[in-house]
C-alpha positions as semicolon CSV with decimal commas, in nm:
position;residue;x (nm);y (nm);z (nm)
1;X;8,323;2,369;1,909
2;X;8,356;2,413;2,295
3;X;8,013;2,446;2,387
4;X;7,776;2,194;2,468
5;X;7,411;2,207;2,415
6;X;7,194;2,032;2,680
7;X;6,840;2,128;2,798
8;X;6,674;2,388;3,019
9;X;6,451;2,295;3,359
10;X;6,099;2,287;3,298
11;X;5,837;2,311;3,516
12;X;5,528;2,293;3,409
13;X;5,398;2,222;3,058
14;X;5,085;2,345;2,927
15;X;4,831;2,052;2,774
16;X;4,866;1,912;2,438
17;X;4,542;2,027;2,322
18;X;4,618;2,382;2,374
19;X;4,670;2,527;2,022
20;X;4,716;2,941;1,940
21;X;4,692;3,025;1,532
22;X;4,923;3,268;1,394
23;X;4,929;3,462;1,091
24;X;5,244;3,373;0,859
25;X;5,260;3,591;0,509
26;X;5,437;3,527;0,227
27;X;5,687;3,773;0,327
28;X;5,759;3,563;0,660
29;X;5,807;3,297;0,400
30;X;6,082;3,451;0,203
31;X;6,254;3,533;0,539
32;X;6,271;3,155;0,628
33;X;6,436;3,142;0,285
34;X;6,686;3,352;0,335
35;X;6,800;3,280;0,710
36;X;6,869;2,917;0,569
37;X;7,026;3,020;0,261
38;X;7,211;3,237;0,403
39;X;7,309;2,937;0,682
40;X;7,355;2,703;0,424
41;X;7,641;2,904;0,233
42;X;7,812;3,053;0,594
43;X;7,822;2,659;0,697
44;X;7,958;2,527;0,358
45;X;7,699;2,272;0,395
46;X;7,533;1,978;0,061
47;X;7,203;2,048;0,159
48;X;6,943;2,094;0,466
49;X;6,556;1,949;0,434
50;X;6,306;2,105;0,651
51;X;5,917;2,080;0,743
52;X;5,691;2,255;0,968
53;X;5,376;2,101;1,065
54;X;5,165;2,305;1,275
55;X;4,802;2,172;1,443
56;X;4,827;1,852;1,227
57;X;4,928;2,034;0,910
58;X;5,275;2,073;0,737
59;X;5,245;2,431;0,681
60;X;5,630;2,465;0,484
61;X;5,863;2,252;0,369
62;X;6,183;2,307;0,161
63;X;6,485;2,167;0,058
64;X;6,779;2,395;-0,016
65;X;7,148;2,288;-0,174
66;X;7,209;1,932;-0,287
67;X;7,163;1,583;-0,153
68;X;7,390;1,519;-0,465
69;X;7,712;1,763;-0,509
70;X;7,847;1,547;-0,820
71;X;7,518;1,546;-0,978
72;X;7,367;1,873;-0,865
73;X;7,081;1,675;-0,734
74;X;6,865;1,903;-0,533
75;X;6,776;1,884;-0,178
76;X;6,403;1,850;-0,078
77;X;6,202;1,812;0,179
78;X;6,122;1,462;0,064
79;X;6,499;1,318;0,053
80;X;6,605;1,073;0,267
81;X;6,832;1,137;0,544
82;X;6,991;0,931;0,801
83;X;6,783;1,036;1,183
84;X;7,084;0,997;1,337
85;X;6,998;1,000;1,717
86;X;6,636;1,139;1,603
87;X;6,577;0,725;1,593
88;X;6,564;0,742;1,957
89;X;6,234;0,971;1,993
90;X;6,039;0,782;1,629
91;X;6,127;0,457;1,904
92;X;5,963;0,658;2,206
93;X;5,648;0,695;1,967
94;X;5,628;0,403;1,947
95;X;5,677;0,324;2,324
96;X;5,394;0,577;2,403
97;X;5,121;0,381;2,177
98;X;5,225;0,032;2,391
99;X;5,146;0,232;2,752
100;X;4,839;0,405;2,559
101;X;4,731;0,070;2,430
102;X;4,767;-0,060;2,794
103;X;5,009;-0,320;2,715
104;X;5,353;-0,160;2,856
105;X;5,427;-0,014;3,216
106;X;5,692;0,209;3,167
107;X;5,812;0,136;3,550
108;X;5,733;-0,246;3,517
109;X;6,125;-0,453;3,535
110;X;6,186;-0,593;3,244
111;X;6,174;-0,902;3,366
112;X;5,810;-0,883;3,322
113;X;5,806;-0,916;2,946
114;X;6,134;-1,083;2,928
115;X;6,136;-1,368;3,094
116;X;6,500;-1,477;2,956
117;X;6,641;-1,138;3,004
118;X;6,943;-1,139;3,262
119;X;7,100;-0,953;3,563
120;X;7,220;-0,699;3,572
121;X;6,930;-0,595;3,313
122;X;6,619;-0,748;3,421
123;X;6,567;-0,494;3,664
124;X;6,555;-0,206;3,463
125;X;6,280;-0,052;3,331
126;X;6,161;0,125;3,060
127;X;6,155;0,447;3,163
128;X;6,468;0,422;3,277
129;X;6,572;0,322;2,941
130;X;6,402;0,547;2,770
131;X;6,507;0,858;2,959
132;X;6,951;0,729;3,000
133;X;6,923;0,626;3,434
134;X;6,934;0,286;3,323
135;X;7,335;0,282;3,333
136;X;7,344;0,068;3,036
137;X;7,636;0,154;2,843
138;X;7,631;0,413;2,540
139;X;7,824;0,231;2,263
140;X;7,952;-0,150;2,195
141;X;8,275;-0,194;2,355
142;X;8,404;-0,284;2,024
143;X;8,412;-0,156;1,644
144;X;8,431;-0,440;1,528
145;X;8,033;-0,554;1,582
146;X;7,974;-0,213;1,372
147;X;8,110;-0,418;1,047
148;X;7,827;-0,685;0,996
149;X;7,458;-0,632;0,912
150;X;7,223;-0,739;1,208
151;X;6,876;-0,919;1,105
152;X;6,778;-0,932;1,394
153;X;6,721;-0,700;1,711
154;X;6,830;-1,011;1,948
155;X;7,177;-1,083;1,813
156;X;7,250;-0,719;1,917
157;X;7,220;-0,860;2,298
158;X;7,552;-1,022;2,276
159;X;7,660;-0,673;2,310
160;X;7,576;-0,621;2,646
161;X;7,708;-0,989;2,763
162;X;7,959;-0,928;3,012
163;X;7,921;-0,583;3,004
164;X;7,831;-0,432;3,343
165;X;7,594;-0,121;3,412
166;X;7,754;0,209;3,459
167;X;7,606;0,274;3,754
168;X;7,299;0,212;4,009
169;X;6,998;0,237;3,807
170;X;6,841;0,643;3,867
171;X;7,155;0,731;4,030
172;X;7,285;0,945;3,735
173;X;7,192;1,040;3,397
174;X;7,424;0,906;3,118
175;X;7,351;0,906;2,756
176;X;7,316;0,576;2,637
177;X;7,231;0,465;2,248
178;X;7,257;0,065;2,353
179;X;6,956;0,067;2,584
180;X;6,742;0,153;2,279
181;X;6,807;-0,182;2,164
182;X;6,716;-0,330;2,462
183;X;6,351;-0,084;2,367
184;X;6,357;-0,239;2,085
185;X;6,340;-0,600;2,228
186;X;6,098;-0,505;2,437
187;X;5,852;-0,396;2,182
188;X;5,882;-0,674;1,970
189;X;5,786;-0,933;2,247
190;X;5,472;-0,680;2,331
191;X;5,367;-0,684;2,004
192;X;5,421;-1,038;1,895
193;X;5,577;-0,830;1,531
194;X;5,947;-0,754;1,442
195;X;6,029;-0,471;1,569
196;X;6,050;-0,315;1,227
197;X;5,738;-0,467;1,148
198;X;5,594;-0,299;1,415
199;X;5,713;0,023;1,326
200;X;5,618;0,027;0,985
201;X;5,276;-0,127;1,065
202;X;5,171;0,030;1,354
203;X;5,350;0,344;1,371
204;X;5,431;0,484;1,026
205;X;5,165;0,353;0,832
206;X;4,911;0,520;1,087
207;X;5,110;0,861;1,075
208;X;5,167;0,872;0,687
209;X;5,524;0,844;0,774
210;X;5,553;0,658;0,369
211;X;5,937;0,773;0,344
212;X;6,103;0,633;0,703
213;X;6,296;0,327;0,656
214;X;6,595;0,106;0,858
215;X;6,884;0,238;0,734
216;X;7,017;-0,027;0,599
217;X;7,299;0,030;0,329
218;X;7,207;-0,189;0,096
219;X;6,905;-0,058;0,066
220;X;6,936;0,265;-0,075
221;X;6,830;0,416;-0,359
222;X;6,864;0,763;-0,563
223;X;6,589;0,901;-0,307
224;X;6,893;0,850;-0,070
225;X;7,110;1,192;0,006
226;X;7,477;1,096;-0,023
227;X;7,645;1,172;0,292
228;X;7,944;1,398;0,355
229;X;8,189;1,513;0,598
230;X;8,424;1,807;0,704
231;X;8,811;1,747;0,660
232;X;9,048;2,018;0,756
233;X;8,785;2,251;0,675
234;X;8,657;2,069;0,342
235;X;8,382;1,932;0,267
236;X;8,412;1,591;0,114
237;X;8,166;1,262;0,101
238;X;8,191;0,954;0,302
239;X;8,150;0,661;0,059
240;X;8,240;0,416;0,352
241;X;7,880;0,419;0,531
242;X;7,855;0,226;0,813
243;X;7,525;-0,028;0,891
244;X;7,314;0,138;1,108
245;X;7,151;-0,256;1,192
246;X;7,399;-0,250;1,485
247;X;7,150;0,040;1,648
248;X;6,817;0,082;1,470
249;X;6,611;0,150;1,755
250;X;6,880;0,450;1,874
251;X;6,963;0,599;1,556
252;X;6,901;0,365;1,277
253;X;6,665;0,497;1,022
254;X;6,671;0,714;0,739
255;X;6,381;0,957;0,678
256;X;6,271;1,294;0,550
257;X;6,207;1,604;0,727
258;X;5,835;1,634;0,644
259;X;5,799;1,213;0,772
260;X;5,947;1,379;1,076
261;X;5,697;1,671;1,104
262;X;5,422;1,418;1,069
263;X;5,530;1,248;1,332
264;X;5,461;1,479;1,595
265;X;5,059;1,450;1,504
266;X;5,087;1,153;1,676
267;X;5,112;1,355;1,975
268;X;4,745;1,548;1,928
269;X;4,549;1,285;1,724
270;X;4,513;1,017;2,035
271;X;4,747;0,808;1,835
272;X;4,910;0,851;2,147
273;X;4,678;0,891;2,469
274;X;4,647;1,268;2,591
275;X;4,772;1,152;2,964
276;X;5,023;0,926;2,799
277;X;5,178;1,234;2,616
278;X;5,177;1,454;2,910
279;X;5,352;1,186;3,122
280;X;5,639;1,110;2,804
281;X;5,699;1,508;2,865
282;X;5,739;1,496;3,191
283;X;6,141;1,504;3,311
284;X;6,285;1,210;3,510
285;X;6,399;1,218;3,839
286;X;6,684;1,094;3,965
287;X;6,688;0,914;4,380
288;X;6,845;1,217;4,442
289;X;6,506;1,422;4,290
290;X;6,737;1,580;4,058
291;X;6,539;1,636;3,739
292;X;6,703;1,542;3,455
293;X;6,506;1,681;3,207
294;X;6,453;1,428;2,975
295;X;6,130;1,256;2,949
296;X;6,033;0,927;2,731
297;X;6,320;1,000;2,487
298;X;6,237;1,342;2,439
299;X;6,414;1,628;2,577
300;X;6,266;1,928;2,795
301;X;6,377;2,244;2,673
302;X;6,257;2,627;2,655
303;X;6,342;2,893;2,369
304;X;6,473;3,251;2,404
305;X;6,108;3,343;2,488
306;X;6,084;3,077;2,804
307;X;5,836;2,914;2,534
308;X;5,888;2,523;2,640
309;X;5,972;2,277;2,349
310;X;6,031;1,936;2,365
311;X;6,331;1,828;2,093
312;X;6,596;1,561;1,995
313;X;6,919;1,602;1,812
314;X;7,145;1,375;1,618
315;X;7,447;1,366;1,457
316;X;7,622;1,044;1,278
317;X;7,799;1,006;0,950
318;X;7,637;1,182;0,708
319;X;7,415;1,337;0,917
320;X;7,283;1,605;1,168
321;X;6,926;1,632;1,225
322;X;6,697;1,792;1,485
323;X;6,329;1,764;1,573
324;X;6,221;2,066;1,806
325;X;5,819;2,044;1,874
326;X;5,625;2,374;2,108
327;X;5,281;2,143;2,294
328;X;5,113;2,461;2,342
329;X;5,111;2,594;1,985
330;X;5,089;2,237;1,836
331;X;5,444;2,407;1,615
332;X;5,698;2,120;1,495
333;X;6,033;2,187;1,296
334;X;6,272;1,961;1,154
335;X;6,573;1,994;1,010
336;X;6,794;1,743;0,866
337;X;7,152;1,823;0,702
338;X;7,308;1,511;0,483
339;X;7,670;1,599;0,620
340;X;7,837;1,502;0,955
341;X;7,887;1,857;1,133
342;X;7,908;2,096;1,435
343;X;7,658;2,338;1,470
344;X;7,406;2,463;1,703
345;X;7,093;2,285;1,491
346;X;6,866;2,361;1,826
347;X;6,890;2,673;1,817
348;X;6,821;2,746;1,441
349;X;6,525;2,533;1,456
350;X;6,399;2,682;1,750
351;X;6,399;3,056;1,599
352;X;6,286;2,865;1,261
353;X;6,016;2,844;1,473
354;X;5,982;3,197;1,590
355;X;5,886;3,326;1,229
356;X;5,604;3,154;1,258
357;X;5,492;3,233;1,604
358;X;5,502;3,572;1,543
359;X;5,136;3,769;1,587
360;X;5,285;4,025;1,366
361;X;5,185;4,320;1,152
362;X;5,302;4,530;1,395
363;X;5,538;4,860;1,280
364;X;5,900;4,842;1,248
365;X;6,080;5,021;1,515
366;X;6,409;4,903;1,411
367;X;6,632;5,227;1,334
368;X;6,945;5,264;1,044
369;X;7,260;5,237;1,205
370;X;7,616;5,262;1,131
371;X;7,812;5,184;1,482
372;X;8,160;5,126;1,609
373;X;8,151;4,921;1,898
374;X;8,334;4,759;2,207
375;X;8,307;4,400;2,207
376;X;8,320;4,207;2,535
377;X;8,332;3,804;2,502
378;X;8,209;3,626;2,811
379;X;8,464;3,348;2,756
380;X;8,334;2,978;2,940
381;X;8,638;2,964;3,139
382;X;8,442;3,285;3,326
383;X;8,765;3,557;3,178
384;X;8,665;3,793;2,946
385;X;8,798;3,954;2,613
386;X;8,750;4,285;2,449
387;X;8,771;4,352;2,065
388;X;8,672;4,629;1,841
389;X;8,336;4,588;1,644
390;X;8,137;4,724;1,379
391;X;7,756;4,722;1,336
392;X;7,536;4,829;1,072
393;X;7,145;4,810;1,060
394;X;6,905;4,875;0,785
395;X;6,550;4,998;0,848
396;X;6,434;4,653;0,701
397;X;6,593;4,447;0,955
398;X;6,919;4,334;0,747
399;X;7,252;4,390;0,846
400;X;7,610;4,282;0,951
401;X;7,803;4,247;1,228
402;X;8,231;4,253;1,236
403;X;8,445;4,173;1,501
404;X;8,797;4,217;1,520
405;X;8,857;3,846;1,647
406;X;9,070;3,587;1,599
407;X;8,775;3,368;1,647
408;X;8,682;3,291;1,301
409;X;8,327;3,230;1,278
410;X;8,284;3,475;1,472
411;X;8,397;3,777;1,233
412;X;8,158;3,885;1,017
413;X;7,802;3,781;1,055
414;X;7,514;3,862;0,853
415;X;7,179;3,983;1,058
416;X;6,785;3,903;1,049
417;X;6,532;4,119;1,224
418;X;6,339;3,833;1,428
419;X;6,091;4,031;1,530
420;X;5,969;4,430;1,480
421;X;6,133;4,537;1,804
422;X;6,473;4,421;1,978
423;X;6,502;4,087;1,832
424;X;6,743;3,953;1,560
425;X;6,910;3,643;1,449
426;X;7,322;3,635;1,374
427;X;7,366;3,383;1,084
428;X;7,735;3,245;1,147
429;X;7,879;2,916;0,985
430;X;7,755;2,719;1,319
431;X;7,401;2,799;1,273
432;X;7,141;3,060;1,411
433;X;7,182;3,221;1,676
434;X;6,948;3,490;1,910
435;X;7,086;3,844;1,920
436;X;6,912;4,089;2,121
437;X;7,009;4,467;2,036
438;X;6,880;4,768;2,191
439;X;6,841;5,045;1,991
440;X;6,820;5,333;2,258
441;X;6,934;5,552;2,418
442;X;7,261;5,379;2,307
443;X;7,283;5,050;2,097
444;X;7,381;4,772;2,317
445;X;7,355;4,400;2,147
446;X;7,400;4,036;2,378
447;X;7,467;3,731;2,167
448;X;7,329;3,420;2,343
449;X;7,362;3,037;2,291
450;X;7,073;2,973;2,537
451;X;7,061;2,621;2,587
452;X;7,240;2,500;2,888
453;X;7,136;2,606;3,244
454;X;7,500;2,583;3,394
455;X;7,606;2,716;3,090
456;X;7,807;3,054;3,127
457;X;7,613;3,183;2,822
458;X;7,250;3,056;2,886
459;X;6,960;3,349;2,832
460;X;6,926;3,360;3,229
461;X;7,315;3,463;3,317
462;X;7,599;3,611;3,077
463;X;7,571;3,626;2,682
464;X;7,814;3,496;2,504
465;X;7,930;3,828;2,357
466;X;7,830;4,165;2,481
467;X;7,875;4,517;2,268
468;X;7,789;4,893;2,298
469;X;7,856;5,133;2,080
470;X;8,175;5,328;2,183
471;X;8,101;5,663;2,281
C-alpha cells in the first residue's frame, strides 16, 4: 500500500468528563455485523475481535472468522491477540498513574530515577520518550538479540550500548519502539515491582484487564489466536513466532479486544488523574514549536466529522490491532486481527465508531440509483486518472460501486449507508473507508482516506477518487 496513515492537528480537546448518550438499536447492531463481515471476507482475513466500551461500559463485542483456520476455532472478543505496537499506549497507562500518583515528572532527566543510567540517555526524559523526540533508536541494530527470551527489562539495555541518539533530543519526531524499554526501566525503579509485576498489579488488576499477558511464546495456550500472514496474496500461518521479551513495554503483550476497551476507563474513573489525562492528550512540541501530535504514547487524531480521537495502531507478526478512543463521548473501539496485514484499521474503527454516535431515527433520504459514472483518481504523485464507473444505490442504503481500474482493490466495492443523508462507507479488501455521495441535482461521490494532513487525500484537500455521473 502507498499511503501512509499518520495523525491530524488538534487543537483543542474537550474534557474527559464530558459524555453525550446515544441511542444504538438492534438494527445499528446488525449493521456493525455486516460492515465487518463483509470486511472480513473482501480482506481474506482468520478472524478480527472487537469491543466497544462507551462511559465505562462495553456496550458490543464480537468476534467474527477464526483464531483457528485448521480447527475452525472461532474468533471472539475474548481471544488473545498479540497488541502489537498497542503495548506502547497499555505502557503510557501505566506512566499516567506514576505522574497521577505524584511519583514521576514526565520532564524530570532520567538521571533522576536512574542514577546508573548513562550519556547520551540520562538526559532524556520521559515525555520525550513517551511521545518519539527522544532520538533513541527504533529497533536493535541486530536480529540476532530478537532470538533469546529476555527475563529481565535490564538486559535489554545492552541494546542501546554504543548506540548513539538519532538526533538532538525535541529536534525531530522519529518513531522509536526501543525507548519503551527504557519506560519500562523507569517504572520498575519507581515502583520498587518488576515491571510486569507492576502492570499486572497495579494496572490490570485495577482495570479488570484479567486476559492481558507478556507475550511470551512459551506461554501460550488454546485461548491464544494462531497467527498468520499474507504470501503472494495467500494467506498462510506463521508457526515461527518470534519472543516479544526483546520489547514488552513497546509491543509485547498479548490481549483481547474487550481487555483493551476496558482500558480506556482508566481514563474517566481517576485511575488516572483528570489533569493528568488532559496533559497525556496534549501533542508535543518540538524546539521548533512544531506540534507533533502525539501525546504520552497516544496519538492526536480527528474523524471525518472533525470529532477528535485519540488512537494507537500496531502491526507485528500475527497481528494488526488498533485502539481509537473519542474524550468527549467517553466512545472506545478496538479492533484486533490475528494476521500480519495492510489495511487502513484507523479508519474502520473510527466509522465503527460512527454507528454508534449516530442520534438517529431520522428518515432516509437516500434515493435508488442506477449510474454510469466518470471516475477521476487524485493520484499522490498530484497527476490524475480517469476511468469509467458504475454505481448503484438501494433505498436501504446498500449498494456497489465498479470501476474500470487496473487498481485491484479498487474495482468493485460493496456500500453501507453511514448515516440517513450523504454519508456511506466503501468496504474494500484494505478496510473501511468514508464515501461521501451527493444525491442531487446530480450524483457526485469523493472517496477519502482522511488521515494525514500533508496527505494529498486528507478530508480537508483532494479525495482520493472523485465521480459524477456522466451526463
Amino acid at each position: 500500500m502507498p499511503y501512509l496513515l499518520i495523525f491530524s492537528f488538534l487543537c483543542l480537546w474537550p474534557s474527559n468528563k464530558e459524555s453525550t448518550t446515544y441511542s444504538f438499536s438492534k438494527n445499528d447492531n446488525a449493521r456493525v455485523d455486516a460492515l465487518l463481515t463483509d470486511f472480513l471476507a473482501k480482506a481474506k482475513l482468520p478472524g478480527l475481535s472487537i469491543a466497544v466500551n462507551q462511559s465505562g461500559e462495553v456496550i458490543y463485542a464480537k468476534g467474527f472468522g477464526y483464531a483457528d483456520l485448521q480447527k475452525k476455532t472461532k474468533m471472539t472478543p475474548t481471544t488473545q491477540i498479540r497488541t502489537a505496537s498497542v503495548a506502547k499506549v497499555i505502557t503510557a497507562t501505566a506512566i499516567g498513574k506514576l505522574v497521577s500518583d505524584g511519583k514521576l515528572d514526565l520532564d524530570a532527566p532520567l538521571e533522576k530515577y536512574l542514577p546508573y543510567i548513562e550519556p547520551p540517555y540520562a538526559s532524556l526524559t520521559a515525555r520525550q520518550l513517551a511521545g518519539h523526540t527522544a532520538g533513541v533508536a527504533h529497533r536493535p541494530s541486530s536480529n540476532r538479540v530478537k532470538k533469546k527470551h529476555y527475563a529481565e527489562v535490564r538486559e535489554t539495555m545492552a541494546f542501546l550500548k554504543d548506540m548513539p541518539l538519532s538526533f538532538e533530543a525535541d529536534t525531530e519526531y522519529a518513531y522509536s519502539t526501543l525507548g519503551y524499554n527504557l519506560l519500562a526501566l523507569l517504572i520498575e525503579e519507581i515502583s520498587g515491582k518488576k515491571y510486569v509485576d507492576y502492570m499486572r498489579e497495579d494496572v490490570f488488576a485495577p482495570l479488570g484487564m484479567t486476559q492481558t499477558f507478556p507475550d511470551q511464546k512459551n506461554d501460550w495456550s488454546d485461548k491464544d489466536a494462531k497467527m498468520y500472514f499474507f504470501k503472494k496474496g495467500k494467506l498462510q500461518e506463521d508457526k515461527k513466532p518470534v519472543d516479544g521479551s526483546y520489547k514488552l513495554a513497546g509491543a509485547g503483550f498479548r490481549s483481547t479486544s474487550v481487555d483493551l476497551a476496558k482500558m480506556m476507563n482508566a481514563y474517566s474513573n481517576d485511575f488516572i488523574a483528570e489533569e493528568v489525562v488532559q496533559l497525556m492528550f496534549e501533542s508535543h512540541h518540538l524546539k521548533s514549536g512544531e506540534k507533533t501530535n502525539v501525546g504520552i504514547g497516544w496519538r492526536l487524531s480527528e474523524d471525518m466529522y472533525k470529532s477528535a480521537s485519540i488512537e494507537h495502531a500496531g502491526s507485528w507478526q500475527g497481528a494488526r490491532t488498533v485502539i481509537v478512543h473519542y474524550p468527549q463521548y467517553q466512545l472506545t473501539v478496538s479492533i484486533m486481527i490475528n494476521a500480519k496485514c495492510t489495511v487502513f484499521i484507523e479508519e474502520t474503527a473510527q466509522i465503527i465508531a460512527r454507528l454508534f454516535l449516530q442520534k438517529g431515527n431520522e428518515s432516509s433520504a437516500i434515493k435508488e440509483r442506477n449510474d454510469v459514472l466518470t471516475v477521476v483518481n487524485n493520484k499522490s504523485d498530484g497527476t490524475t486518472e480517469t476511468y469509467k464507473g458504475k454505481i448503484q444505490l438501494s433505498e436501504t442504503g446498500l449498494g456497489r460501486l465498479e470501476i474500470e481500474t487496473d487498481i485491484g482493490w479498487l474495482q468493485n466495492n460493496s456500500i453501507y449507508s453511514l448515516s440517513p443523508d450523504n454519508d456511506f462507507v466503501l468496504s474494500t479488501k484494505f478496510g473501511l473507508l468514508y464515501l461521501h455521495l451527493q444525491q442531487q441535482p446530480v450524483l457526485e461521490g469523493k472517496l477519502y482516506v482522511y488521515q494525514r494532513p500533508s496527505d494529498a487525500y486528507h478530508m480537508s484537500q483532494k479525495p482520493m477518487l472523485f465521480f459524477s455521473a456522466r451526463p
